[in-house]
C-alpha positions in Angstrom: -29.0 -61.0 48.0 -26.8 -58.4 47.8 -24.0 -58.7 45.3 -21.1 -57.1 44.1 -21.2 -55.6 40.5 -18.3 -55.2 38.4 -19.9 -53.1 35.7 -23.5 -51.6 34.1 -23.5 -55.2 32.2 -24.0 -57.2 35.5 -26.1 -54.8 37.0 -28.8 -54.9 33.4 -28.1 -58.7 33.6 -29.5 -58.6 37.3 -32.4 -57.0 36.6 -33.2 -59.2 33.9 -32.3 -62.4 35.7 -34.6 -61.0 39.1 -37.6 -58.9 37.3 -38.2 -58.4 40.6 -38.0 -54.0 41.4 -38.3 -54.5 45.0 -34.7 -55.8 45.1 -33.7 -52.6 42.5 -35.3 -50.5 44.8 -33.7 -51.7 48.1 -30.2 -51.7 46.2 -30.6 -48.1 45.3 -31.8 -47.1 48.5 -28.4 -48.8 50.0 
């Protein structure tokens, strides 16, 4: 579930939506 992020917002958003680090983890490794 890779998406496109528009700004810092969305990303924040994201991660509070998900709480899940494994999908932070392989996003930043991308």
């Amino acid at each position: 579930m890779v998406k496109h992020l528009e700004s810092m917002d969305d990303f924040n958003t994201m991660l509070e939506t998900s709480k899940t680090k494994l999908v932070v983890v392989d996003f930043t490794a991308t």
